[in-house]
Legacy VTK file of the C-alpha trace (Angstrom):
# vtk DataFile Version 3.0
C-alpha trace
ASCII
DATASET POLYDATA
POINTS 638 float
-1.624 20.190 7.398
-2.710 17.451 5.053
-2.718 14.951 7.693
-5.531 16.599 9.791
-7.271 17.237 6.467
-7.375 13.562 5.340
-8.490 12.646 9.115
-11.874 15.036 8.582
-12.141 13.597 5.016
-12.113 9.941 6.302
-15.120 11.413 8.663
-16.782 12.879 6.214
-16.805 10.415 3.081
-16.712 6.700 4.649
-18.560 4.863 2.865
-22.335 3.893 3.227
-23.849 0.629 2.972
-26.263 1.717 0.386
-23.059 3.583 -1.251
-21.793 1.471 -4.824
-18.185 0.413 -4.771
-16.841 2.303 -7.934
-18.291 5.242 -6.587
-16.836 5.571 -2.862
-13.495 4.656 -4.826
-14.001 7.493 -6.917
-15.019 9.624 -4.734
-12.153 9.215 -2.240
-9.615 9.985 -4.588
-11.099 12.741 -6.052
-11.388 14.058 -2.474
-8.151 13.275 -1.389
-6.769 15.452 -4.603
-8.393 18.417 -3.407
-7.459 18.150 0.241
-3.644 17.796 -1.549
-3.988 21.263 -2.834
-2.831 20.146 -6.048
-5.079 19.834 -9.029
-3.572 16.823 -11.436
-1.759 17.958 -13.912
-2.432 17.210 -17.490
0.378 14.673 -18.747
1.109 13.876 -22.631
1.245 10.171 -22.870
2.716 7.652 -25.647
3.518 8.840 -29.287
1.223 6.589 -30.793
-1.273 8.274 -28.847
-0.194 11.809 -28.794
-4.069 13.477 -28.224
-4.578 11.472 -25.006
-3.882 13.180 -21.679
-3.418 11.493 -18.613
-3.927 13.216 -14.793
-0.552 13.480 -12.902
-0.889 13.527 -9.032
2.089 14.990 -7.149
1.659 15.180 -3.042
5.643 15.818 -2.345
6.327 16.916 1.294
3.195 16.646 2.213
4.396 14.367 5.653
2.380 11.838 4.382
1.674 8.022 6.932
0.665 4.816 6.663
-2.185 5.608 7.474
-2.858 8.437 4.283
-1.029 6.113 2.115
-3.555 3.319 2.594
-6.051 6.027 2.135
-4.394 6.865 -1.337
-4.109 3.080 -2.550
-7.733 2.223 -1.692
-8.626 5.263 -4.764
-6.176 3.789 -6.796
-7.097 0.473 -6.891
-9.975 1.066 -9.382
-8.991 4.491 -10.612
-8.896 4.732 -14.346
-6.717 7.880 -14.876
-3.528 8.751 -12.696
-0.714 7.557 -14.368
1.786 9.544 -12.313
1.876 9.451 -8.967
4.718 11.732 -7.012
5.352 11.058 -3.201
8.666 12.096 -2.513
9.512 12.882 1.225
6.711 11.587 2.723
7.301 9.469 5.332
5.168 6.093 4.671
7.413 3.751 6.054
7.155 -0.071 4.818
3.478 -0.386 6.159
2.620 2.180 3.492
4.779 0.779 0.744
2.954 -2.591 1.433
-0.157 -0.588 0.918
0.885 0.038 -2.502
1.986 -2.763 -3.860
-1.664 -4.247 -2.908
-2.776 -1.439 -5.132
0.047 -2.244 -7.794
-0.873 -5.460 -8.112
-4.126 -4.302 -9.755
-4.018 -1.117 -10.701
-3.214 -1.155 -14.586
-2.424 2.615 -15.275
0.180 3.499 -13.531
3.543 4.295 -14.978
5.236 6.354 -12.937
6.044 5.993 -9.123
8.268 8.378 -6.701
8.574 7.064 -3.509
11.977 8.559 -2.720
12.806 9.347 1.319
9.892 7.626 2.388
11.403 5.900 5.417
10.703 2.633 3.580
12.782 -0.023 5.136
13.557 -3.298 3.840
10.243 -5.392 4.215
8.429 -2.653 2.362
11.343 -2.936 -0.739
10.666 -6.440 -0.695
7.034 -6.152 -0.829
6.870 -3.597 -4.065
9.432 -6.100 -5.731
6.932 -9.265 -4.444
3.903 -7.122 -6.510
5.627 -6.108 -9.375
5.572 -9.552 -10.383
2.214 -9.152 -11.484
1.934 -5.610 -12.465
2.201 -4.970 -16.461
2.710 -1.267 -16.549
4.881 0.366 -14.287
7.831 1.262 -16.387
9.406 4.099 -13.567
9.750 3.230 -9.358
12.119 5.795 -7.674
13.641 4.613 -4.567
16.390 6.226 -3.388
16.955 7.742 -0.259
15.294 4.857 1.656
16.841 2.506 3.880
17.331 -0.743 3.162
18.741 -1.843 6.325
21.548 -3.924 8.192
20.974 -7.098 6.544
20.436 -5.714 3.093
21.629 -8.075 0.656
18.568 -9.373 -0.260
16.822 -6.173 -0.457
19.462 -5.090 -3.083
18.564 -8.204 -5.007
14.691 -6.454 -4.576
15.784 -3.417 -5.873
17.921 -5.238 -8.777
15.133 -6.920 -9.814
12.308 -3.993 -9.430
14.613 -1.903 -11.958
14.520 -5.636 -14.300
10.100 -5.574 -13.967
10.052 -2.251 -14.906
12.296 -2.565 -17.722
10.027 -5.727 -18.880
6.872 -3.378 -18.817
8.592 -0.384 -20.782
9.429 -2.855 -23.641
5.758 -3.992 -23.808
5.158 -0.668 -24.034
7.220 0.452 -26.425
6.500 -2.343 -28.422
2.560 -1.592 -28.694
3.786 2.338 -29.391
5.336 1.039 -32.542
2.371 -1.441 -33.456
-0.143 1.589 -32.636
2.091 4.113 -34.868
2.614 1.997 -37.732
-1.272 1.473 -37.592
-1.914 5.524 -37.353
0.338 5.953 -40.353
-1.086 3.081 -42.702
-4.527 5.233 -42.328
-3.586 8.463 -42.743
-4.694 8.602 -46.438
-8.300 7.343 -45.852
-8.844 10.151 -43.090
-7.526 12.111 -46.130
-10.071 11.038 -48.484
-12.661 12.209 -45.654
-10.977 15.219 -45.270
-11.408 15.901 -49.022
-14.932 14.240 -48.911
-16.126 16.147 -46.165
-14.876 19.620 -47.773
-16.894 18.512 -51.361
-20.580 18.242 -49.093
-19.507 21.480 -47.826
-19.040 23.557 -50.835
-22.627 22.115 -52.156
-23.924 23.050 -49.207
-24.855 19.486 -47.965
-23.416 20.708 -44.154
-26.059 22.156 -42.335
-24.841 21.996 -38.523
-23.621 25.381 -36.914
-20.271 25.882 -36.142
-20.808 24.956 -32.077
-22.539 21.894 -33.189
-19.860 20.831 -35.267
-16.903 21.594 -32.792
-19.561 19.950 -30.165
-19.820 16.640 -32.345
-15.659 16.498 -33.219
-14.816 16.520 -29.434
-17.642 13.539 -28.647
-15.941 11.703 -31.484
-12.006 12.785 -30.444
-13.127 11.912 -26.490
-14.302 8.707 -28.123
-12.019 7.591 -30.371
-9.077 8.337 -26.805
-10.937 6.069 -24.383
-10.969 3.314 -27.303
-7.455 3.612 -28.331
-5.918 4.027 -24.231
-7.897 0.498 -23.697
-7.137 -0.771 -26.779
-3.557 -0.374 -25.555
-3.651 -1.409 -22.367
-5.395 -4.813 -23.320
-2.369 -5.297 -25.957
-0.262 -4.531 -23.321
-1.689 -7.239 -21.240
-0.912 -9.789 -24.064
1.847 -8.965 -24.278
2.908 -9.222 -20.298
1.360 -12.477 -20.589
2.964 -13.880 -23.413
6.460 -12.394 -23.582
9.560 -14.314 -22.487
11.557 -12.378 -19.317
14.415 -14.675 -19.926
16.696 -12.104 -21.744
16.208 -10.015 -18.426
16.938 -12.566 -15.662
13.726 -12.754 -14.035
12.182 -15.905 -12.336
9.493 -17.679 -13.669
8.204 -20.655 -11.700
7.625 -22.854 -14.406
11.420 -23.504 -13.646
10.587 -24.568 -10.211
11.543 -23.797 -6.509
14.761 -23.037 -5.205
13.644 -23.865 -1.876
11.001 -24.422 0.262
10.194 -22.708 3.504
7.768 -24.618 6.421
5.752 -21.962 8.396
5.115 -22.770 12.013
2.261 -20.567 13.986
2.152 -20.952 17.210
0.045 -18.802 18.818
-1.103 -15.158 19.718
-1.042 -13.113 22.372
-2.827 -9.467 24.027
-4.971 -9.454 21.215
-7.170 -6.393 20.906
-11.233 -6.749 21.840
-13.041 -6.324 18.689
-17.048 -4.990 18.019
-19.822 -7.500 17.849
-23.368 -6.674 17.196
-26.240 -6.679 19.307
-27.964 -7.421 16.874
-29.566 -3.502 16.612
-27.747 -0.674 15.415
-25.682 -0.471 18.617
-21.992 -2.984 18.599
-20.140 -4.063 21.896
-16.494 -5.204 22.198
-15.338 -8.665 23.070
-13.076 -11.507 22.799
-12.171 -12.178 19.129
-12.662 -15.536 16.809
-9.676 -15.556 15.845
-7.516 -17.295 12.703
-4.319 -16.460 10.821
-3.615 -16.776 7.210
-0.170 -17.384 6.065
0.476 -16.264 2.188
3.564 -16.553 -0.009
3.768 -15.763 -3.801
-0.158 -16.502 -4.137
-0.550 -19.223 -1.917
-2.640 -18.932 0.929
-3.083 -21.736 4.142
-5.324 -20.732 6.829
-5.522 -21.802 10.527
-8.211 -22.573 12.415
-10.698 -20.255 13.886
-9.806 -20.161 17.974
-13.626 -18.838 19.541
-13.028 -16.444 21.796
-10.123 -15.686 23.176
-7.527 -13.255 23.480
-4.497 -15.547 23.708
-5.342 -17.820 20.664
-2.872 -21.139 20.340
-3.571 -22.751 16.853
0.047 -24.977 16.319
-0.144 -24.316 13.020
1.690 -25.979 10.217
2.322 -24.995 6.350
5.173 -24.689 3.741
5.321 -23.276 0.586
7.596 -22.724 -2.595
10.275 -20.042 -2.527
11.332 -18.557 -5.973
13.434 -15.546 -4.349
15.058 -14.362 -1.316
12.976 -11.183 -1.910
9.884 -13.077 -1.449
7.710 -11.766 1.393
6.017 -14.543 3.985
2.750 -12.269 4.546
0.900 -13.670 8.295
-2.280 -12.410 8.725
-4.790 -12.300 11.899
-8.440 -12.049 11.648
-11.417 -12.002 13.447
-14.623 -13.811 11.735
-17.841 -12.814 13.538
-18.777 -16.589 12.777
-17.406 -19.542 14.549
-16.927 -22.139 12.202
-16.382 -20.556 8.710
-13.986 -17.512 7.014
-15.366 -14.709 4.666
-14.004 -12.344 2.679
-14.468 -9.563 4.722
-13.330 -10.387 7.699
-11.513 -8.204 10.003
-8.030 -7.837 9.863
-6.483 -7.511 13.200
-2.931 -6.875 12.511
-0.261 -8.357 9.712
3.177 -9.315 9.817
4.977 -9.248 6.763
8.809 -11.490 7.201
11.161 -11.005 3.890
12.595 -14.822 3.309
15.928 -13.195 2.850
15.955 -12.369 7.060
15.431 -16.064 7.539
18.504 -16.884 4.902
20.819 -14.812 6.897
21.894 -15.370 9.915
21.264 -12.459 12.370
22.469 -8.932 11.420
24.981 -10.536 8.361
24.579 -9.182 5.064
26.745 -10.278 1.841
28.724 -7.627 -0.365
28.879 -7.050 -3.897
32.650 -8.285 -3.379
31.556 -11.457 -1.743
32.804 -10.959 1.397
30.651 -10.956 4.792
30.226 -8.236 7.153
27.997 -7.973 10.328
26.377 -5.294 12.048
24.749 -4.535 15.521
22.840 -2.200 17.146
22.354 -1.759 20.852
18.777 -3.111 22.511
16.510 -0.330 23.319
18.604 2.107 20.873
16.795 5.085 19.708
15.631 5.523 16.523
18.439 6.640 14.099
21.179 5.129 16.582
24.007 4.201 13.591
24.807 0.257 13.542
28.012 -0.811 14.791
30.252 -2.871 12.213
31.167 -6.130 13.853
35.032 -7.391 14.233
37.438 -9.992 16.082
39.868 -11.897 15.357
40.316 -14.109 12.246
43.058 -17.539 12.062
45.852 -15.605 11.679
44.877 -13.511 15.131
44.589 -9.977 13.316
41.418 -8.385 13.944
39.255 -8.142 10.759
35.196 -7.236 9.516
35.366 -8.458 6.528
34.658 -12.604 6.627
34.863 -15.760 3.999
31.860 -17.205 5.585
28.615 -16.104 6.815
29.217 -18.018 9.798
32.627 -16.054 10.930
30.545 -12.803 10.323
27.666 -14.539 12.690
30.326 -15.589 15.324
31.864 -11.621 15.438
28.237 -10.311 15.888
27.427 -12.588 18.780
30.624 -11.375 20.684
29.919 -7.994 19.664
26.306 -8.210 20.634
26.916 -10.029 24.531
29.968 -7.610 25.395
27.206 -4.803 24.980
24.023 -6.535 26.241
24.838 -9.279 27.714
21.782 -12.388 27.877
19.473 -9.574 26.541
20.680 -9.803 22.942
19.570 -11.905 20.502
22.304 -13.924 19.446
23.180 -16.504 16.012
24.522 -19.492 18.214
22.614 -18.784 21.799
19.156 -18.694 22.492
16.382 -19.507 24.463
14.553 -20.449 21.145
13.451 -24.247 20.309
15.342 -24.372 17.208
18.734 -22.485 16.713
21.128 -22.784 13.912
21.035 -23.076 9.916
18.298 -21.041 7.644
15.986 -21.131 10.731
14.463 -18.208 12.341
12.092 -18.419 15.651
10.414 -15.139 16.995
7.841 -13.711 18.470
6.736 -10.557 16.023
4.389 -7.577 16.690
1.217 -7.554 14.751
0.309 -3.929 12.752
-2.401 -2.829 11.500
-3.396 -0.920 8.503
-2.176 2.446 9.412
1.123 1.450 9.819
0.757 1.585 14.097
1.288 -1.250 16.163
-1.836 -2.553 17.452
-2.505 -2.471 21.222
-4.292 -5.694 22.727
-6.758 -5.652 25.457
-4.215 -5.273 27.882
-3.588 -1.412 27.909
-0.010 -0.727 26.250
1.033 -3.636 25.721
1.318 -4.910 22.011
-0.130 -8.162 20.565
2.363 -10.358 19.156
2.621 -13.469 17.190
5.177 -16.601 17.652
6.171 -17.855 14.479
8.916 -20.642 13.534
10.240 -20.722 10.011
12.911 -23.248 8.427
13.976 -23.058 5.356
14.976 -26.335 2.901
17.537 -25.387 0.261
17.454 -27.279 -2.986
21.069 -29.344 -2.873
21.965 -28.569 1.001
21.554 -31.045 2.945
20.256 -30.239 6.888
21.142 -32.046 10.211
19.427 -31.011 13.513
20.801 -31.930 16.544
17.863 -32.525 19.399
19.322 -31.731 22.535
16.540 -33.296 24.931
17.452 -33.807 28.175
20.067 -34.395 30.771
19.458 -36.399 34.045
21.547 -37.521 37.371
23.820 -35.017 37.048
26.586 -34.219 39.836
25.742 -31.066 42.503
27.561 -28.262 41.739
25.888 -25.254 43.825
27.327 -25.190 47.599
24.417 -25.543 49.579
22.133 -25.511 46.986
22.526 -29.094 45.995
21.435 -28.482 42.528
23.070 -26.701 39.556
22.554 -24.833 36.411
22.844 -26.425 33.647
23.583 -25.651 30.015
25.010 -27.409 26.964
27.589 -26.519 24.464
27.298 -28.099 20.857
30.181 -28.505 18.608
29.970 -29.519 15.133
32.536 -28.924 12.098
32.669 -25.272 12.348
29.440 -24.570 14.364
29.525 -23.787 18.094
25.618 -23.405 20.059
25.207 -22.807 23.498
21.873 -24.138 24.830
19.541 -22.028 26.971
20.279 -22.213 31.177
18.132 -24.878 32.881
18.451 -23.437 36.747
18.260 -25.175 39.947
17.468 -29.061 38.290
19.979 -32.158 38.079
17.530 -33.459 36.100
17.536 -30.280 33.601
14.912 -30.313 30.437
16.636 -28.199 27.328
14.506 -29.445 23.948
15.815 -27.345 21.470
17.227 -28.225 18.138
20.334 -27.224 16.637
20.282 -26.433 12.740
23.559 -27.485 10.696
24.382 -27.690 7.204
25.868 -31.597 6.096
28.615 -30.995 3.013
28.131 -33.080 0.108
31.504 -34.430 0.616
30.677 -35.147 4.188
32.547 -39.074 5.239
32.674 -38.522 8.706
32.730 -35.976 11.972
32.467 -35.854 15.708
29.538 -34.097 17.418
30.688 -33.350 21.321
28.006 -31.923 23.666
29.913 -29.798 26.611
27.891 -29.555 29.646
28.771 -26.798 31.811
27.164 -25.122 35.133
26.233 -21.212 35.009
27.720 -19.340 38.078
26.326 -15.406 38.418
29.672 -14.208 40.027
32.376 -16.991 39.104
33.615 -18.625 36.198
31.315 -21.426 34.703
32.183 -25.024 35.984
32.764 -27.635 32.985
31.109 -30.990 34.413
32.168 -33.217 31.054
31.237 -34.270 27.393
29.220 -36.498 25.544
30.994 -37.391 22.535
28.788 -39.328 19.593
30.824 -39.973 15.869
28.658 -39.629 13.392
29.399 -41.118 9.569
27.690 -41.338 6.773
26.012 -43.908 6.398
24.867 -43.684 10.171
22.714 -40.325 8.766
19.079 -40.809 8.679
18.899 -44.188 10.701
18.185 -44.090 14.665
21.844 -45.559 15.278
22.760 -42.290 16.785
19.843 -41.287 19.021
19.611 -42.095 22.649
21.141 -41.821 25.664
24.841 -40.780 25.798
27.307 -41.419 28.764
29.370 -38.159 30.160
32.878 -38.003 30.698
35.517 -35.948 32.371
37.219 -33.394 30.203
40.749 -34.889 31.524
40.428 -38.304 32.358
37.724 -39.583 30.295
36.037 -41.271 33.345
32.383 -41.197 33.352
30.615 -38.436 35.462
29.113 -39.820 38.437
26.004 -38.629 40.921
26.460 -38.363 44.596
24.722 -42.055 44.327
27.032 -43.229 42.105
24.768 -42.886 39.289
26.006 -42.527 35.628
25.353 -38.735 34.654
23.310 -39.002 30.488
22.288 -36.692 28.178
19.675 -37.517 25.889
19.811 -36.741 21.905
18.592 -37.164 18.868
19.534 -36.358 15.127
17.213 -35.942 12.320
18.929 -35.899 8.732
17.082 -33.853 5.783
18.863 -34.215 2.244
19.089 -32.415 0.107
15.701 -31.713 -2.157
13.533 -32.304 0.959
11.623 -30.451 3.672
10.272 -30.952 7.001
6.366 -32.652 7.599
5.524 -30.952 11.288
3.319 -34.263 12.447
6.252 -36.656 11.422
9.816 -37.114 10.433
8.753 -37.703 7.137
10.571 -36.415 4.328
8.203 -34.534 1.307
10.073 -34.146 -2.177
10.913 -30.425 -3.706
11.351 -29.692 -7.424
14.919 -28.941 -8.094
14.760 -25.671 -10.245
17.445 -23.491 -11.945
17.383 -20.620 -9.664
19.086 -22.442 -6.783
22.103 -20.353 -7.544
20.152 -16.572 -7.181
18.999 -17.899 -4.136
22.281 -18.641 -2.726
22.217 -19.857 0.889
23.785 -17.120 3.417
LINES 1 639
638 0 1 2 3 4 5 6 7 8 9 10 11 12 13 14 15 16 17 18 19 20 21 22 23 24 25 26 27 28 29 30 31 32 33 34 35 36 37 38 39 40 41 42 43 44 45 46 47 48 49 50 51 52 53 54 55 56 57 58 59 60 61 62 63 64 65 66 67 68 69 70 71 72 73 74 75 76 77 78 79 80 81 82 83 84 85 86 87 88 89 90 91 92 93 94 95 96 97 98 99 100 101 102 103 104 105 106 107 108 109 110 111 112 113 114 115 116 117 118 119 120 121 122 123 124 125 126 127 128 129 130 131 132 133 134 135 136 137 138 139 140 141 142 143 144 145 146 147 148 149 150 151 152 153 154 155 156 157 158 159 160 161 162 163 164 165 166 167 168 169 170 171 172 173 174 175 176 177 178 179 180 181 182 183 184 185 186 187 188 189 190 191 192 193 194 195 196 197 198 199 200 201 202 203 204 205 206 207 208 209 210 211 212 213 214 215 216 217 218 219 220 221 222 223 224 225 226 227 228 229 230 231 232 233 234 235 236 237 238 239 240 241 242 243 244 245 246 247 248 249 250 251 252 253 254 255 256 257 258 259 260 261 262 263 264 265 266 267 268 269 270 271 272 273 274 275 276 277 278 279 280 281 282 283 284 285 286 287 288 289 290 291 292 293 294 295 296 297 298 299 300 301 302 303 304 305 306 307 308 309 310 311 312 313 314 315 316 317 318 319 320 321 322 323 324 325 326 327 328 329 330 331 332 333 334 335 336 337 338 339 340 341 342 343 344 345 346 347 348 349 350 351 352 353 354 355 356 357 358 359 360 361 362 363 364 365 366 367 368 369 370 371 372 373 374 375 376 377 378 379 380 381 382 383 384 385 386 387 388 389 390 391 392 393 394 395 396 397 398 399 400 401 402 403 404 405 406 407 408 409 410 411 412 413 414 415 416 417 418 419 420 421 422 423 424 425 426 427 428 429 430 431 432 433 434 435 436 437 438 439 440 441 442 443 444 445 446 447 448 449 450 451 452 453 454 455 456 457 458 459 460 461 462 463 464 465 466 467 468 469 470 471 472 473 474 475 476 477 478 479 480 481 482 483 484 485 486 487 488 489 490 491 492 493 494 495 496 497 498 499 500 501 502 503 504 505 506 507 508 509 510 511 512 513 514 515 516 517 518 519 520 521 522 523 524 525 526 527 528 529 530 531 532 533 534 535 536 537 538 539 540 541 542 543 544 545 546 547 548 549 550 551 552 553 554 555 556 557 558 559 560 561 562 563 564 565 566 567 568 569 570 571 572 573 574 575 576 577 578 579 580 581 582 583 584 585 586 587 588 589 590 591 592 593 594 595 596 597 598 599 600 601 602 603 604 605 606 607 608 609 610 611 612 613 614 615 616 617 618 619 620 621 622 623 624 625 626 627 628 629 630 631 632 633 634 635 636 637
């Protein structure tokens, strides 16, 4: 098997400190050719350039991982020569396609790439699309047969736009073939003239070399005048990248400016792995990390700061950054620094977590059709691998039952019903969650961190797997954002027989939108804090928020203690009008709910208003402009 074969190779050819870069590069890939069984094959390359050959590798069913595939991009990051690369059913799953787009990135060779049923699932689509931005010769990526996954809209628009890059590079291309060949033909009749020349010395016996020496001396010269003319090439083609317009083709380019912008909260860590120090001798010890995350997004980078020592890092991060496509990938980072107070370079990566900005667009398992219309999908928690998604339905106005929705929001709504008839509280829902901010183009989760080889990594407590809480909102250029702060509730009545407490939870309504609060048990004086996400209409005049709060039975039917009813209007948006405490009535009688001291029952809230063209500051409500660009409509909020 390959596999065990790259494993001994690995052993056998890491790299030395006294080894030179280029070399171990070099090396590896020439190694890792061999251990393929497949020598590279000798591929004709442009017209204009008809005498230069290019290697072709082709490792196809070769049951390749992440692992091997990282292996792989490492050679080809400074490799001069393959210009095809073959991979087809391998199974390199996204952590290996993010390998490669690292590679593709940099790598200025390669044309060709077959990475058809490689198990690579959305984030890895998203990720080659994210890199091709920058690469300037890949004219060919083969993708089918992978699987792009429930919420696949976005990664459609990847794929839509990886076939538009590659079509950008093959016009470069073909556009320095013609240059080159026009250039060929204009001196064909001096190399005549030499010809002719050379033939005259000959019969007057001015060429003295042998015949080897002469056929020695023509392939220096023809192995000469290749390298010149394949850089030549490749520098024009560079030029060219740089300088052509992608207009014509539909691709972004960020001199028109944002379509949104995305805030990135990290909160912290947790079950981080314990990582090697030195003693200071040739011998290394494990313990506790200094540990820092690094959040990048379309070559942007904000770092944390470095937490000393500890496995359970909390850093309350904060940082936003432009978004240009849904495809773009959010890439989070953890590393260890063996220093205290300052990053390097070459830090150790603990594990990465790479979040497509289309999965925080959509709401939870709802993708958008090429018709337009919405559909939603869910699949059971704990379901095996390969366990087929189930195509969400219920009932639409006109009470016949339907999976095809006008709004992303109906499509949300079926998959929450669909999702708590088969798991109950343990699925994650659209409109109920324990989560401090629920709603609108806002996604809170705790994600698992993976390392290189494509594993998950195991922290430091045995087999269990180090996560990372992160927080992400995302500000739409023209929406404009309202979240409703759902604080607090205090004096409320007793509900529980014998208990003389209850269990409280809240029911938002808004418009259209319907949350359901997390379930505060056994308090009258219940603490919720969580934020509910909804999207203001530009015609917005006026509305009525009303705040249901209910107590959670196990074995009976849910008691409705009242509502809080605020109006909100327009011109009462932004201001502190609406905040504060709100009185609770009786659904029926509209008398105010009363302790068993005869005590008002309140709920505290608060609403913060974000217009359109602004974005969130995480140490104040302050609102921070956004450019207003001309791809607002390609990234069309979900």
């Amino acid at each position: 098997m390959i596999t065990q074969n790259l494993k001994k190779r690995m052993s056998i050819f890491s790299r030395k400190d006294d080894d030179d870069e280029d070399e171990w590069y070099q090396r590896s890939l020439v190694n890792f050719t061999l251990v393929a069984g497949n020598h590279p094959a000798l591929l004709k390359l442009p017209r204009a350039l008809e005498n230069v050959v290019k290697p072709r590798l082709e490792i196809r069913q070769n049951n390749l991982t992440a692992a091997e595939a990282r292996v792989l991009s490492l050679g080809l990051r400074l490799n001069c020569s393959v210009q095809e690369l073959r991979m087809k059913d391998n199974r390199i799953g996204a952590s290996g396609a993010t390998s490669l787009s690292e590679t593709l990135r940099v790598n200025k060779t390669l044309l060709v790439l077959d990475l058809r049923g490689n198990n690579i699932r959305g984030p890895g689509i998203c990720m080659l699309a994210d890199s091709m931005q920058d690469n300037m010769t890949l004219t060919d990526m083969d993708l089918r047969w992978n699987y792009t996954g429930e919420s696949s809209d976005y990664v459609e628009a990847a794929i839509i736009d990886l076939n538009k890059f590659c079509e950008r590079n093959l016009k470069s291309v073909e556009a320095i073939e013609v240059d080159l060949l026009d250039e060929t033909t204009s001196k064909q009749p001096e190399t005549q003239n030499s010809i002719n020349a050379s033939e005259n010395g000959e019969e007057n016996g001015n060429h003295s070399n042998s015949a080897n020496g002469e056929n020695g001396t023509d392939d220096v010269k023809e192995t000469g005048t290749k390298i010149i003319g394949e850089r030549r090439m490749m520098r024009e083609i560079d030029a060219t990248f740089r300088t052509a317009s992608v207009s014509s083709l539909g691709l972004p380019k960020m001199e028109d400016g944002p379509a949104a912008r995305i805030v990135v909260e990290v909160f912290r860590a947790k079950n981080l792995p314990p990582v090697m120090w030195s003693t200071g001798k040739d011998d290394e010890i494990p313990g506790m990390p200094h540990a820092y995350c690094m959040c990048s997004l379309n070559k942007e980078q904000h770092p944390s700061e470095i937490s000393r020592k500890d496995y359970n890092p909390c850093w309350n991060f904060s940082c936003s950054f432009n978004v240009y496509n849904m495809w773009n990938v959010l890439v989070v980072k953890v590393a260890h620094t063996p220093s205290s107070v300052k990053r390097h370079r070459d830090d150790y990566v603990i594990g990465t977590v790479n979040i497509p900005i289309g999965w925080v667009v959509n709401w939870r398992g709802v993708t958008r059709g090429l018709d337009g219309l919405y559909r939603a999908f869910y699949r059971s928690v704990g379901a095996s691998t390969g366990t087929v998604y189930q195509s969400c339905s219920c009932l639409d106005s006109n009470g016949v039952e339907t999976s095809f929705f006008q709004t992303p929001e109906a499509a949300a709504h079926a998959y929450d019903e669909v999702a708590f008839k088969k798991d109950g509280e343990r699925a994650q829902q659209n409109f109920s969650s324990d989560s401090s901010v629920i709603g609108l183009h806002v996604k809170e989760e705790s994600f698992h961190l993976v390392g290189d080889d494509g594993v998950e990594v195991v922290g430091v407590q045995a087999g269990v797997i180090s996560t990372i809480r992160v927080r992400l909102k995302m500000f739409f250029t023209g929406v404009n954002y309202m979240e409703i702060v759902l604080d607090r509730a205090f004096k409320l009545p007793k509900m529980d027989t014998g208990l003389g407490s209850c269990d409280a939870y809240c029911v938002i309504m808004f418009g259209d939108y319907k949350f359901r609060s997390k379930v505060v048990k056994n308090s009258l004086d219940p603490v919720f804090r969580q934020s509910f996400r909804v999207e203001i209409p530009a015609n917005f005049d006026s509305g009525e928020c009303r705040v249901q709060v209910w107590d959670w039975d196990r074995f009976d039917e849910d008691d409705h203690m009242g509502n809080a009813i605020v109006q909100i209007s327009r011109g009462k948006l932004g201001t502190t009008e609406l905040d504060g405490e709100h009185d609770i009535y009786f659904p029926d009688t509209m008398e105010t709910v009363r302790n068993s001291k005869g005590e008002n029952s309140k709920i505290r809230l608060k609403f913060l208003y974000y217009p359109a063209g602004s974005s969130e500051d995480k140490d104040s409500d302050s609102l921070c402009s956004s450019s207003t660009g001309s791809l607002a409509n390609k990234l069309d909020p979900v």
